[in-house]
C-alpha positions, -999 to 999 in steps of 0.1 A, spaced: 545 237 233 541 274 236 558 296 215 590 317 232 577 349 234 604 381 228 603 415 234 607 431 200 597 468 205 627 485 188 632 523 192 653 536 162 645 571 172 674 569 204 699 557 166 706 591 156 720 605 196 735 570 205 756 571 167 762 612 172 775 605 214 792 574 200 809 587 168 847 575 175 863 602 151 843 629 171 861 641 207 837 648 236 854 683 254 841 690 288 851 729 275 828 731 253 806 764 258 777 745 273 788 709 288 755 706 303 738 704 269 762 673 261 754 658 298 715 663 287 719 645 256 739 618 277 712 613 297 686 605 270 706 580 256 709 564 286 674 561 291 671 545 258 701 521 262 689 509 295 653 500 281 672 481 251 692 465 281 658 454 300 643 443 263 675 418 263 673 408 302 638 399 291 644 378 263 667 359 280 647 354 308 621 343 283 644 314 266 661 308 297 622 298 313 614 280 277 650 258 283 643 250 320 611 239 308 623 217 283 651 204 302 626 197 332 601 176 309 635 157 294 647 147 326 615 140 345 612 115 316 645 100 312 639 93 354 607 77 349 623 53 324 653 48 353 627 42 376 600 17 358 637 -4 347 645 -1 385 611 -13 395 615 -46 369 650 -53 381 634 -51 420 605 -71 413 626 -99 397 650 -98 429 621 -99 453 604 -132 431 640 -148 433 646 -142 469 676 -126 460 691 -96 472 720 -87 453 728 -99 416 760 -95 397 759 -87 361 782 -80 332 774 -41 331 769 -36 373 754 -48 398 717 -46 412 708 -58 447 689 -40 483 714 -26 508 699 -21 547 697 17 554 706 25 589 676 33 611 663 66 617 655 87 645 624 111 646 613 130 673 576 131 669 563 147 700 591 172 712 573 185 746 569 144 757 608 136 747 619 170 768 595 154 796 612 118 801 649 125 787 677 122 803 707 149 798 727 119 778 703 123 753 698 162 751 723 181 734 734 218 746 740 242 717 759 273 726 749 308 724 760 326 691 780 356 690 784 384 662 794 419 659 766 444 661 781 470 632 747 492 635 757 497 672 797 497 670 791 524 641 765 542 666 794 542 693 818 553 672 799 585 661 792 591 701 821 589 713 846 597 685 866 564 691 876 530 676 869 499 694 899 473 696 901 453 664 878 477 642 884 496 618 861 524 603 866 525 562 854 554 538 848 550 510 857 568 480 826 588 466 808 576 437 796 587 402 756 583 400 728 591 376 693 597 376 667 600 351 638 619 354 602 609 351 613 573 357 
């Protein structure tokens, strides 16, 4: 079995500015003389913190792979034991002509499956059927939004039963050089 394999590249150099930011008897004041030097500092923490976050999403994807695995090979075996018991059990009711047998833990026997219909050649069955044995499927219908939203900005007004949300701006980051 191979080995589970984790991502153990550790960067204690990010410590010091995480701990500093962090420090929860220190306040952060946005009146500071130069906010932008905090912001900066901000930043390269959070490129730090987000490659410890990826280390972690790794790892577990590493022994989430290495338990799948092993839970696949479990139950592929535990089924080929169900089915070499099942193939005894239906070799001894084919021998006895039997087809069902009661026990004291369940029961065992064949059941008929209803027959199935498969339309192997589709261009002959169009051909020679009649309309009792075609089916009609109805068109499908959905909103267009790319073209409701395009109408809207032409001509400055709502269709009936929309209505045209905005949503509240949001806070972003970016990191350089990523």
């Amino acid at each position: 079995m191979p080995e589970l394999q984790l991502v153990q590249k550790y960067e204690p150099e990010c410590d010091f500015i995480i701990d500093d930011i962090l420090e929860e008897d220190k306040e952060i004041s946005l009146d500071d003389m130069n906010p932008e030097l905090q912001f900066t500092k901000f930043l390269y923490a959070f490129r730090f913190i987000e490659r410890e976050m990826e280390k972690l999403k790794l790892n577990a994807d590493n022994m989430i792979t290495e338990i799948n695995s092993w839970l696949e090979k479990k139950l592929a075996s535990k089924q080929n034991q169900i089915e070499f018991m099942s193939k005894l059990m239906q070799n001894y009711l084919a021998q006895k002509g039997l087809k069902s047998l009661s026990l004291p833990s369940g029961n065992i026997g064949f059941r008929k499956q209803p027959d199935k219909v498969e339309i192997v050649d589709v261009d002959s069955f169009f051909e020679k059927a009649t309309f009792d044995l075609i089916r009609v499927v109805p068109e499908k219908f959905e909103p267009d939004l790319a073209a409701i939203k395009a109408k809207i900005k032409e001509s400055g007004e709502l269709p009936a039963g929309v209505d045209l949300v905005t949503p509240d701006p949001k806070f972003y980051y970016k990191l350089n050089g990523k």
